[in-house]
VOTI-352338 format. One line per field, with one value per residue: z, x, y of N, C-alpha, C in turn; residue number from 1. Coordinates in Angstrom, 1 decimal. Atoms other than C-alpha are relative to their C-alpha. Example, Ala and Ser with C-alpha at 12.3 -4.5 7.8 and 13.67 -1.06 7.14 Angstrom:
BEGIN
n.z = (0.0_0.0) $
n.x = (0.9_-0.9) $
n.y = (-1.2_-1.1) $
ca.z = (7.8_7.1) $
ca.x = (12.3_13.7) $
ca.y = (-4.5_-1.1) $
c.z = (0.0_0.8) $
c.x = (0.9_-0.8) $
c.y = (1.2_1.1) $
num = (1_2) $
REM end
This chain:
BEGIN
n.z = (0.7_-0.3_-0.9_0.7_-0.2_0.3_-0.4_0.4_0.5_0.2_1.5_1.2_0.0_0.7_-0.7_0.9_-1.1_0.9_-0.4_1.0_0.5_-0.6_0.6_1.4_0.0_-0.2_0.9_1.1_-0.4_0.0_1.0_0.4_-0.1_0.4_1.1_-0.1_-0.5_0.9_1.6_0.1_-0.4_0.3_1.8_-0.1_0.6_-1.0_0.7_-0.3_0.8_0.8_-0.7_-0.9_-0.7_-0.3_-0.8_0.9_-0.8_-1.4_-0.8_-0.2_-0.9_-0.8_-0.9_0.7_-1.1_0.4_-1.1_0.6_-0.7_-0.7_0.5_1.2_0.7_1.0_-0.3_0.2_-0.4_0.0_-0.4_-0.1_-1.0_0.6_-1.0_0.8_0.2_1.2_1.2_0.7_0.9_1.1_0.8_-0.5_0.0_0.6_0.5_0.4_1.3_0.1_-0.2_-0.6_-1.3_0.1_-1.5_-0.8_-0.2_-2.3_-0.5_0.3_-1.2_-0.7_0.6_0.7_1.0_-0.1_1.4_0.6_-0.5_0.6_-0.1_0.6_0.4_-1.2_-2.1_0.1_-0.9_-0.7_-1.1_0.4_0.0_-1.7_-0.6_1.0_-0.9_-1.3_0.3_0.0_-1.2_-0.7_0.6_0.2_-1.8_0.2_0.6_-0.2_1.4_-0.4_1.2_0.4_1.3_0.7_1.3_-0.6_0.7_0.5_1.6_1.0_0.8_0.7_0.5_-1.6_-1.1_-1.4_-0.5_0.4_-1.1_-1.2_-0.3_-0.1_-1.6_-0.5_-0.4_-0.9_-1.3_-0.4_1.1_-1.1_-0.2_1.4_-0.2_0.5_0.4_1.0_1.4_0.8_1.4_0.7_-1.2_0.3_0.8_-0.5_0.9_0.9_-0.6_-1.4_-1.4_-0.9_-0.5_-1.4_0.3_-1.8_-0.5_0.2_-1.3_-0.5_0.3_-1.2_-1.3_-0.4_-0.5_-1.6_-1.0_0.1_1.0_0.8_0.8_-0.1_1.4_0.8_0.2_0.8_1.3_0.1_1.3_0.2_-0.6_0.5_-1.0_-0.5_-1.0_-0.8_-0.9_-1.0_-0.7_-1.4_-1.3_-1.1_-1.4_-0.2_0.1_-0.7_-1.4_-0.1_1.2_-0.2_-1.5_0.9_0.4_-0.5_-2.1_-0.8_-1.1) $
n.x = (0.1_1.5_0.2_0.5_0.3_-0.3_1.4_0.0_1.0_-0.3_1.0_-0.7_-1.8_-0.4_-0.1_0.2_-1.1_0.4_-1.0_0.1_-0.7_-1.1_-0.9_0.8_0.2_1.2_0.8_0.2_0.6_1.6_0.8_0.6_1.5_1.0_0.2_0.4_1.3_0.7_-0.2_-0.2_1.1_0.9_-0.2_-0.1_-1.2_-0.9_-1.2_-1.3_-0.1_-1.5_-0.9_0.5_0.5_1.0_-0.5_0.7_-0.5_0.7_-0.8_-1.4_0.5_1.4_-0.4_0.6_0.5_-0.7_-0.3_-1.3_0.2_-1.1_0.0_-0.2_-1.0_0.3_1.2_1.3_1.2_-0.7_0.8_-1.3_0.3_-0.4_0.4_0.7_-1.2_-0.8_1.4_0.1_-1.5_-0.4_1.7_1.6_-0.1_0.3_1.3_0.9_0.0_1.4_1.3_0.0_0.3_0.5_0.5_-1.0_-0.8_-0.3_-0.4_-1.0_-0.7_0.2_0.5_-0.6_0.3_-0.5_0.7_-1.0_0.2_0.4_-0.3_-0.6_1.5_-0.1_0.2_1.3_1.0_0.9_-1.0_-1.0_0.8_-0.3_-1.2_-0.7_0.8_-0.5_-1.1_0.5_0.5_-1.4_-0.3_0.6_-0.3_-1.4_-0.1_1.1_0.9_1.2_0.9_-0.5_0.4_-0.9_1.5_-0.4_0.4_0.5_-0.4_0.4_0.3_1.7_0.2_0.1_1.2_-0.1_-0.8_1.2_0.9_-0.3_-0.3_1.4_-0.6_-0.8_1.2_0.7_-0.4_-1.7_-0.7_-0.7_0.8_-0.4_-0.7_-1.1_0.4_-1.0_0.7_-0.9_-0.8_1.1_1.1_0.6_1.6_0.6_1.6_0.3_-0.6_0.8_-0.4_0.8_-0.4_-0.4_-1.9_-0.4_-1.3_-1.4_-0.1_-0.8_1.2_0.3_-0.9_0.5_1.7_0.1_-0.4_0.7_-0.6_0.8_0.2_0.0_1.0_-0.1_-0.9_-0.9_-0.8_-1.7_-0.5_-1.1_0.0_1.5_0.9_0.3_-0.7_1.3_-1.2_0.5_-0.6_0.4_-0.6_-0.9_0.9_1.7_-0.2_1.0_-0.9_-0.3_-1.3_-0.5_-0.4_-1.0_-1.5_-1.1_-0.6_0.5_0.8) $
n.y = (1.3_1.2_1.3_0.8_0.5_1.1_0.5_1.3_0.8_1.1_1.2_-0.4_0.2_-1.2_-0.9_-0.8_-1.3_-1.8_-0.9_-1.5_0.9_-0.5_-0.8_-0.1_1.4_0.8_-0.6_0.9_0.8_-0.4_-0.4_1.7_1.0_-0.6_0.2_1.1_-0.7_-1.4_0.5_1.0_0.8_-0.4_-0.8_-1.5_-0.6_-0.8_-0.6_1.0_1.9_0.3_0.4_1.2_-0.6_-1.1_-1.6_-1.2_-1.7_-0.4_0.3_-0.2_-0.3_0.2_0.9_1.3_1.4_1.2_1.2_0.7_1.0_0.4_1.2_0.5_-1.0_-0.8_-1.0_0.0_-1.3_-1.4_-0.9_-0.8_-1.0_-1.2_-1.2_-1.4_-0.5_0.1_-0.4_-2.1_0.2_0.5_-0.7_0.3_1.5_0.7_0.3_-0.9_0.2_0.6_-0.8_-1.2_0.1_-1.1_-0.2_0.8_-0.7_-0.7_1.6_0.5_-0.1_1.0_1.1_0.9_0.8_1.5_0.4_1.4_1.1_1.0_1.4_0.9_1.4_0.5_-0.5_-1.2_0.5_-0.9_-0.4_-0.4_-1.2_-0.6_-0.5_-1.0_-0.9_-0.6_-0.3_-1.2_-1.0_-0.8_-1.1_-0.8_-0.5_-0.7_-1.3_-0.8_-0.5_-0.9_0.5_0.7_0.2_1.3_0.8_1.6_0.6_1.1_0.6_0.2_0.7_0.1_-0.8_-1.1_0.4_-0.1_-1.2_-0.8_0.9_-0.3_-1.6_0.0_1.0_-0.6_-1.4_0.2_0.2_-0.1_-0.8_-1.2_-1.3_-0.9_-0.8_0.7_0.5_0.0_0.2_0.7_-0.5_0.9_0.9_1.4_-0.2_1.1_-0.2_0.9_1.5_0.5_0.0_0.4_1.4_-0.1_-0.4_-0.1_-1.2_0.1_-0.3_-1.2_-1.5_0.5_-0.2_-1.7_-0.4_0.1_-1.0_-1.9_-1.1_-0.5_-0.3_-1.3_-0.4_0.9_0.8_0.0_1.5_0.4_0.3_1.3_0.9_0.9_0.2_-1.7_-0.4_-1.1_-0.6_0.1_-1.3_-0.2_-1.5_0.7_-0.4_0.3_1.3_0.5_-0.2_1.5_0.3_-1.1_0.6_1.5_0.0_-1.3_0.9_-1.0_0.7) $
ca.z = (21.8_22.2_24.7_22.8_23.7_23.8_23.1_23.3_21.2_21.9_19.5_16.7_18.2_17.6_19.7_17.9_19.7_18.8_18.3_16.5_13.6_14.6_11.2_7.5_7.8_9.5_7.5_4.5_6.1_6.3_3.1_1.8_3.6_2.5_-0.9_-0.6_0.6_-1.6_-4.8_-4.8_-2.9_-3.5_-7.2_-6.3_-9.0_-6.7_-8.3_-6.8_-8.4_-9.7_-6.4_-4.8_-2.1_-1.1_-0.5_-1.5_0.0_3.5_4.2_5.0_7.8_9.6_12.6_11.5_14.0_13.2_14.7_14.4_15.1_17.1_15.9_12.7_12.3_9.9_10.0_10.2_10.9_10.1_11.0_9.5_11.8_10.4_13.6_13.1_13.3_10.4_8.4_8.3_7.2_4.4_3.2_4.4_5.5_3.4_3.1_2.0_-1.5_-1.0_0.7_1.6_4.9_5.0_8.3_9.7_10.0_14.2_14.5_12.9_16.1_17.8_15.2_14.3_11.2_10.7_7.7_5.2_7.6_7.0_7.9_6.8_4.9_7.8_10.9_10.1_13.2_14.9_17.6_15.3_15.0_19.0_19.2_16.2_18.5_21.8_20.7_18.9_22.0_24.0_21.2_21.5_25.4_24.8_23.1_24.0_20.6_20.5_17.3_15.7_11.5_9.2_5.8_6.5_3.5_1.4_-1.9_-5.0_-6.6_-7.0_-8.4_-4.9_-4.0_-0.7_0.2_-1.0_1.2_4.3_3.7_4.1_7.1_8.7_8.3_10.0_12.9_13.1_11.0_12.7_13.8_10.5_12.0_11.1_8.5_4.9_1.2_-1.3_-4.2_-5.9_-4.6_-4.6_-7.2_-4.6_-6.7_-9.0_-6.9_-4.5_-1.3_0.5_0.9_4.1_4.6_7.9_8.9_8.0_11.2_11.0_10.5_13.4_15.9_15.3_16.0_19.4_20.4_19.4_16.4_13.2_10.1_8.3_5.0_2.3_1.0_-1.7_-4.9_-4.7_-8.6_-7.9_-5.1_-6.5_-3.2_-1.6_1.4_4.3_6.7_10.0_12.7_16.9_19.8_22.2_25.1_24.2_23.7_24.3_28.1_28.1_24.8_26.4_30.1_27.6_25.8_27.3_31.2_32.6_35.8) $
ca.x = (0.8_-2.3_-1.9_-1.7_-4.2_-4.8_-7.6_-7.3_-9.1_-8.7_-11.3_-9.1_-5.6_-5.0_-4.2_-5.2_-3.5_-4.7_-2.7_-1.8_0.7_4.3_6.2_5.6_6.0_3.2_1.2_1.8_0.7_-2.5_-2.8_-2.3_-5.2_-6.9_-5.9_-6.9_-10.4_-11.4_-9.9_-9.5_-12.5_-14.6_-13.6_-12.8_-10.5_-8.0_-5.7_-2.8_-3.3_-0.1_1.5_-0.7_-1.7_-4.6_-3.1_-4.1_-2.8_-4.4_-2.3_0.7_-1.3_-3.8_-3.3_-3.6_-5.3_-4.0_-5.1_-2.5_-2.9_0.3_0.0_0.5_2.2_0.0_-2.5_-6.1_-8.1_-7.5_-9.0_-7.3_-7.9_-7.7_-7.8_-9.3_-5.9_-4.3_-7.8_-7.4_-3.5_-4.1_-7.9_-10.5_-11.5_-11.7_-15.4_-16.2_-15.0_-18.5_-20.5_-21.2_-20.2_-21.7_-23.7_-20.9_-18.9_-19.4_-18.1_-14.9_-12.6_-13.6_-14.4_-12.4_-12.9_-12.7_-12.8_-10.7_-12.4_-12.0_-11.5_-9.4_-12.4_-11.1_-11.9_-15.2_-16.7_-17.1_-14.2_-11.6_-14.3_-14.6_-11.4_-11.0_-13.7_-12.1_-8.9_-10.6_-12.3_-8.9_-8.0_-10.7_-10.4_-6.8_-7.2_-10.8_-13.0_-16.0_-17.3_-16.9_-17.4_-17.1_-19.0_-20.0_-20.2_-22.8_-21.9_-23.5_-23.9_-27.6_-27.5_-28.1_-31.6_-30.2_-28.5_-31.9_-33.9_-31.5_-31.2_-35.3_-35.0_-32.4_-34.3_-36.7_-35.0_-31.6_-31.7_-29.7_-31.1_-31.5_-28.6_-26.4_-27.4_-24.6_-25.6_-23.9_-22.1_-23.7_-26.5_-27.6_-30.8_-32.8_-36.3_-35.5_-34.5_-36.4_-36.6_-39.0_-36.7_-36.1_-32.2_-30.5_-27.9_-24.5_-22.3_-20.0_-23.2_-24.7_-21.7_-22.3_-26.1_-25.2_-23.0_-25.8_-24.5_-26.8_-27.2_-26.7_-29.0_-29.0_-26.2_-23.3_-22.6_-18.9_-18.4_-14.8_-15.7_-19.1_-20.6_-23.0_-21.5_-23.8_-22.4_-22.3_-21.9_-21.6_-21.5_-18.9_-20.4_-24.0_-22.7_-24.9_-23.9_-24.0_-21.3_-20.0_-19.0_-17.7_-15.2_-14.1_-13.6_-15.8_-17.6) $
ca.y = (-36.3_-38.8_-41.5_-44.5_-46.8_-50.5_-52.9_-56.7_-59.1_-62.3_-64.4_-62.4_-63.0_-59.5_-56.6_-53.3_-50.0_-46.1_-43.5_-40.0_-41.5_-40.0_-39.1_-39.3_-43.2_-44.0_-41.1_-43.2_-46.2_-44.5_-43.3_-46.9_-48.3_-45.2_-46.0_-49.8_-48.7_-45.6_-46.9_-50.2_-51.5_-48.8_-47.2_-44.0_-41.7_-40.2_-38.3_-39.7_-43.3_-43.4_-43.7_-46.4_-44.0_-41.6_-38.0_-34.8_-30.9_-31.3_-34.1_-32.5_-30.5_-32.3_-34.9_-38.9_-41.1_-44.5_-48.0_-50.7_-54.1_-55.0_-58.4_-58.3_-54.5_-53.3_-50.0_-50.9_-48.1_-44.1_-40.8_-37.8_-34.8_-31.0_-28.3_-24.8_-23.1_-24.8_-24.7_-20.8_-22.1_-24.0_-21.6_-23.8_-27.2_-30.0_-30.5_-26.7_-28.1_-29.5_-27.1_-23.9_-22.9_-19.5_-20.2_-21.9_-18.8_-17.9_-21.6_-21.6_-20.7_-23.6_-26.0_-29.2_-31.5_-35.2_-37.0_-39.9_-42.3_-45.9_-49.4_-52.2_-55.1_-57.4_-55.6_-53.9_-55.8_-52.8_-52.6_-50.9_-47.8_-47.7_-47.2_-44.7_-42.8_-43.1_-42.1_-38.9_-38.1_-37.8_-35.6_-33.4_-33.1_-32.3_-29.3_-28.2_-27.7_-26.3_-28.5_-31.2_-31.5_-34.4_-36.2_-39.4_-41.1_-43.3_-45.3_-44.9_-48.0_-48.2_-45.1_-43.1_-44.5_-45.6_-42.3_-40.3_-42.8_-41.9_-38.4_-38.8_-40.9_-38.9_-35.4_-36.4_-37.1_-35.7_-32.3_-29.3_-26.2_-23.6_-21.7_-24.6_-25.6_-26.1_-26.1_-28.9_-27.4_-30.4_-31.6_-35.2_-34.9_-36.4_-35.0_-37.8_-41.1_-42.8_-42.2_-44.1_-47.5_-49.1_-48.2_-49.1_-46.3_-46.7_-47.5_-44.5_-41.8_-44.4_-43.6_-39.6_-40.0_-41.5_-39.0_-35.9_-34.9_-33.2_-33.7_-30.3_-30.5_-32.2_-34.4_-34.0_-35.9_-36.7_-37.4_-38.9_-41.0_-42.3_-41.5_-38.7_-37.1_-35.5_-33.2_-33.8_-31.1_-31.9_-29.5_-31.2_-29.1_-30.7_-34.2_-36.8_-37.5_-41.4_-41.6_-38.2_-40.1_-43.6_-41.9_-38.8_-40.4_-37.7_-38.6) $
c.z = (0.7_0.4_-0.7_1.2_-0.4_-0.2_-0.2_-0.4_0.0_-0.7_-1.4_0.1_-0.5_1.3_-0.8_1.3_-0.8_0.6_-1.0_-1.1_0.5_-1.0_-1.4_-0.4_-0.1_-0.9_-0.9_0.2_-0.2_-1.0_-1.0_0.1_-1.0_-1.6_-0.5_0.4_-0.9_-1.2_-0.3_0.4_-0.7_-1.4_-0.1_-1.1_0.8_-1.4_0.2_0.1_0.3_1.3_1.3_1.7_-0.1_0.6_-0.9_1.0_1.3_0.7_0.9_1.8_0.7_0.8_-0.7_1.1_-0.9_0.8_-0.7_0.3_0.2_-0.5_-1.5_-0.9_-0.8_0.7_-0.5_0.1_-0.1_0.2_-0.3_0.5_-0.8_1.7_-0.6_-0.6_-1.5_-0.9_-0.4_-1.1_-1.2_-1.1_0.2_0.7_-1.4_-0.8_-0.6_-1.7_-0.4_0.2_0.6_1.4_0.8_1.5_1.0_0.6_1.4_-0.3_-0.2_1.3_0.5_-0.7_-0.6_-1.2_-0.2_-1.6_-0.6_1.0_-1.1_0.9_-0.7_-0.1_1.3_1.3_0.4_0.8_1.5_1.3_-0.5_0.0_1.3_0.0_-0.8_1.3_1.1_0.0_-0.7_1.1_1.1_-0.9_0.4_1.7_0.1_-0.5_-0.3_-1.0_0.8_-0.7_-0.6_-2.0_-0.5_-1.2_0.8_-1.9_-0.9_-1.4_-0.7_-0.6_-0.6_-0.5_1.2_0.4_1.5_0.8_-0.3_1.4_1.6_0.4_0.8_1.3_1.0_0.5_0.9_1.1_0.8_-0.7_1.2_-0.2_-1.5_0.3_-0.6_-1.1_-1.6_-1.1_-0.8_-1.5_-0.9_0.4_-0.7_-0.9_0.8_-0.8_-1.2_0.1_1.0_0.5_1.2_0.0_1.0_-0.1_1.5_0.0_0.1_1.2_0.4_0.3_1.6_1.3_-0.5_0.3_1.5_0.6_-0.2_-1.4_-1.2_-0.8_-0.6_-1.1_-0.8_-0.6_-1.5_-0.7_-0.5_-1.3_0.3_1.0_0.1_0.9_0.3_2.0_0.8_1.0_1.2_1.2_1.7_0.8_0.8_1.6_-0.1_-0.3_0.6_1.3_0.1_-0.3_1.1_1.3_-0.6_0.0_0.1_1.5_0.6_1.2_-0.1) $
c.x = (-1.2_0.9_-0.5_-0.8_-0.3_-1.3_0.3_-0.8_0.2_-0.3_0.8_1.4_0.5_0.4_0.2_0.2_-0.6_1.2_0.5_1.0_1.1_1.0_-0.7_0.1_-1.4_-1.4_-0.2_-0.3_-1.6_-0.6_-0.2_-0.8_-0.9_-0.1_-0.9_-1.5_-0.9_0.2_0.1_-0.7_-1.3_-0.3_0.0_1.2_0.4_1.0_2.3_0.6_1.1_1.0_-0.5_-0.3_-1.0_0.8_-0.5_0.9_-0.2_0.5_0.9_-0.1_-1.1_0.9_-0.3_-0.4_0.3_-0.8_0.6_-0.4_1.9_0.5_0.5_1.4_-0.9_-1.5_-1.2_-1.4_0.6_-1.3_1.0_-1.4_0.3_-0.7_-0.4_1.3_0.6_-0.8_0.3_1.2_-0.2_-1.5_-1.1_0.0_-0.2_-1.2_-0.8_0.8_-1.2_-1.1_0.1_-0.1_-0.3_-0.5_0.9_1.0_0.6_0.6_1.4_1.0_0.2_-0.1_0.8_-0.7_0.5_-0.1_1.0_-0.3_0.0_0.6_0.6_-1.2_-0.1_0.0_-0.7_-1.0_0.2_1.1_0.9_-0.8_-0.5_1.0_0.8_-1.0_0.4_1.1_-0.2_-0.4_0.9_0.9_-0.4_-0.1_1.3_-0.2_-1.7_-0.4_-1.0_-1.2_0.8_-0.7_0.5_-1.2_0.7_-0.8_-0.9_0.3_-1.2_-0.2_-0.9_-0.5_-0.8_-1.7_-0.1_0.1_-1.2_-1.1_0.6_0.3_-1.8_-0.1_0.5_-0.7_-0.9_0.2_1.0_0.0_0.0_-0.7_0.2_1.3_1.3_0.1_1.4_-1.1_0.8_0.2_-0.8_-0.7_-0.8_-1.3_-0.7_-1.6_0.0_0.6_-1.0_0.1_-1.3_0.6_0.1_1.2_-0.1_1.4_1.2_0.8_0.9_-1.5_-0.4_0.6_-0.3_-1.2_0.1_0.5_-0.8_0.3_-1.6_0.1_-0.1_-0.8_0.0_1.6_0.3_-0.1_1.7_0.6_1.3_0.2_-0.7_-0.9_-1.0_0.4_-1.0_0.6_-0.6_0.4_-0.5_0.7_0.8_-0.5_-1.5_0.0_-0.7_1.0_0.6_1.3_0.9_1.7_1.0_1.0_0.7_-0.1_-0.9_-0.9_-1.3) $
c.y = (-0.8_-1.3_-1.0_-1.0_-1.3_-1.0_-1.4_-0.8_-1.4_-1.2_0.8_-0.4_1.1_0.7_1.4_1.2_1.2_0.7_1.0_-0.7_1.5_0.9_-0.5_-1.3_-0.6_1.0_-0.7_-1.2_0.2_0.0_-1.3_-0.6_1.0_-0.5_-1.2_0.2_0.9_-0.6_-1.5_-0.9_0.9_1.0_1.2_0.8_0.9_0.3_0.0_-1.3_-0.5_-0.9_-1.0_0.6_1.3_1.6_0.8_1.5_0.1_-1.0_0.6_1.1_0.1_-1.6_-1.3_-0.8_-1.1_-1.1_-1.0_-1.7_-0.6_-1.5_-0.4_1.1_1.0_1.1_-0.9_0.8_1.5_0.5_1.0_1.0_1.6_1.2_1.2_0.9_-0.6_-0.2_0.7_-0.4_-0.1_1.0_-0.1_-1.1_-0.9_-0.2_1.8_0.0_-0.8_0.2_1.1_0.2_1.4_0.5_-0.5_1.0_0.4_-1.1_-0.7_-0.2_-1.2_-1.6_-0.7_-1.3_-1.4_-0.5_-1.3_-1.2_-1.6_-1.3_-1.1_-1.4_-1.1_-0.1_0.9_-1.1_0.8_1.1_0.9_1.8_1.0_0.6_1.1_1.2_0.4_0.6_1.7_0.8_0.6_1.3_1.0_0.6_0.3_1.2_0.8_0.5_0.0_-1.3_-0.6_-0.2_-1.2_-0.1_-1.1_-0.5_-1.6_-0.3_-0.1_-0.9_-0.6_1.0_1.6_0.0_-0.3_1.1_0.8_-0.3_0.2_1.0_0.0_-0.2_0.8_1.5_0.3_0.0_0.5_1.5_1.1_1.2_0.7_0.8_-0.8_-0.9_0.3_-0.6_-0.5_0.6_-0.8_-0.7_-1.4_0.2_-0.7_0.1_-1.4_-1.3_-0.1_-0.1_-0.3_-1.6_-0.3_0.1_-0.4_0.7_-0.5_0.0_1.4_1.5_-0.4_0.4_1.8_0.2_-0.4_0.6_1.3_1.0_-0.2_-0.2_1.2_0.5_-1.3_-0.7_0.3_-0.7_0.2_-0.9_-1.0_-1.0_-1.0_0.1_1.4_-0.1_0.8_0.0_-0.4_0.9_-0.9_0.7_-1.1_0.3_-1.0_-1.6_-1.2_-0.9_-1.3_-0.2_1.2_-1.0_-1.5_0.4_0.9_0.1_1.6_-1.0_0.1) $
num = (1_2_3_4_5_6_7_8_9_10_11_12_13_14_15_16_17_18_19_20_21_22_23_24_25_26_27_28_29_30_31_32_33_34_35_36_37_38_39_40_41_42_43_44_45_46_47_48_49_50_51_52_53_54_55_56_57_58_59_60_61_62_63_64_65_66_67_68_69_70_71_72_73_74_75_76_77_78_79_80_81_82_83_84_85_86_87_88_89_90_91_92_93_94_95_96_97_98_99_100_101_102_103_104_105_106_107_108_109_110_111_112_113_114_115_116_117_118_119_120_121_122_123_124_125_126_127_128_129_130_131_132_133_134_135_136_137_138_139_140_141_142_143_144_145_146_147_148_149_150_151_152_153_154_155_156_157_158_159_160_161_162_163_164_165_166_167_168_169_170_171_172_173_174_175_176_177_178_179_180_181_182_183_184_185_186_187_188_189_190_191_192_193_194_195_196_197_198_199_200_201_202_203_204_205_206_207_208_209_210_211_212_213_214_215_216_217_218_219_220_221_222_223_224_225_226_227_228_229_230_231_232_233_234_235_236_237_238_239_240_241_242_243_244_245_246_247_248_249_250_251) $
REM end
């Protein structure tokens, strides 16, 4: 079990706490924000509308990082977790309903998946996202992975000029060796959007560039989320040392 941890905010009058969620309670807690978030802020058709929560098949076996604000009771922050072991279980991960993971294949063994990130609209000042991170990293030092996967997602609402413009951006700077490289089932048309905007990096993509992580190609069009999705792959051994020494207490 993950060692909850605590963070105090005093200019919020909050106290926001991490921690794995415990039973199918607090799962559903999650899936509420998630719902409130994906559908309801951001217009996503989930196929589980009906019931005012975000779930899908890969709930039912994958870890929930949770943060809570103590203060008030309610979930503010999620992270659902899928390990390699119950990947093989359920067929795959999550995201290879989005891309081919062909080269990815040596990597499975070792390789864990992140994903349903989000934030509650009133506590996206930055802390709640630390603490979704340090609370992952005691994961990931609990049970020794190899690799870390996830999409980090950009919203569509201008028609995916931004997301074109930071795939551009990104490439340039961040793209993963050819050995690890994934191919999008549907791939963002970026030949016919503009991609020479200025964009500034989304903060979740932001927090995987400071710990070393890769961009793996080009980026997804996620029809029922409205967004494109670009994979992100990091070695845990090759971690960048700084973030590495923050959030996983190494000396």
């Amino acid at each position: 079990m993950l060692d909850q941890q605590i963070i105090s905010q005093p200019r919020a009058r909050n106290t926001l706490a991490v921690s794995l969620a415990r039973d199918k309670h607090e799962i559903r807690e999650a899936q509420a924000l998630r719902y409130k978030v994906f559908a309801e802020e951001m217009g996503a058709q989930l196929m589980s509308a009906h019931s005012g929560l975000d779930e899908d098949e890969f709930d039912s076996v994958c870890d929930h990082l949770i943060v809570r604000d103590t203060h008030t009771g309610k979930v503010i922050g999620t992270y659902r977790i899928l390990p390699p072991d119950r990947a093989a279980r359920i067929g795959g991960y999550y995201s290879e309903q989005e891309f081919d993971f062909t080269r990815l294949v040596h990597l499975r063994a070792g390789m864990v998946e992140i994903g349903r990130s989000c934030v509650h609209p009133d506590y996206r000042g930055g802390a709640v996202i630390t603490l979704l991170w340090s609370g992952l990293a005691d994961y990931l030092r609990q049970h020794d992975y190899d690799y870390l996967i996830g999409c980090a997602s950009v919203g569509m609402s201008d028609g995916g000029h931004t997301a074109a413009s930071l795939y551009q951006k990104l490439a340039a700077e961040v793209l993963s060796p050819v050995e690890w490289r994934v191919f999008p089932r549907t791939p963002l048309p970026l030949e016919r959007l503009q991609s020479d905007l200025k964009v500034t990096t989304p903060p979740l993509i932001k927090g995987y560039l400071r710990v070393g992580a890769y961009i793996c190609g080009e980026p997804a069009w996620d029809a029922d989320f409205n967004c494109a999705d670009f994979m992100m792959l990091l070695s845990i051994k090759q971690m960048n040392e700084l973030y590495a020494k923050h959030f996983m207490n190494k000396g």
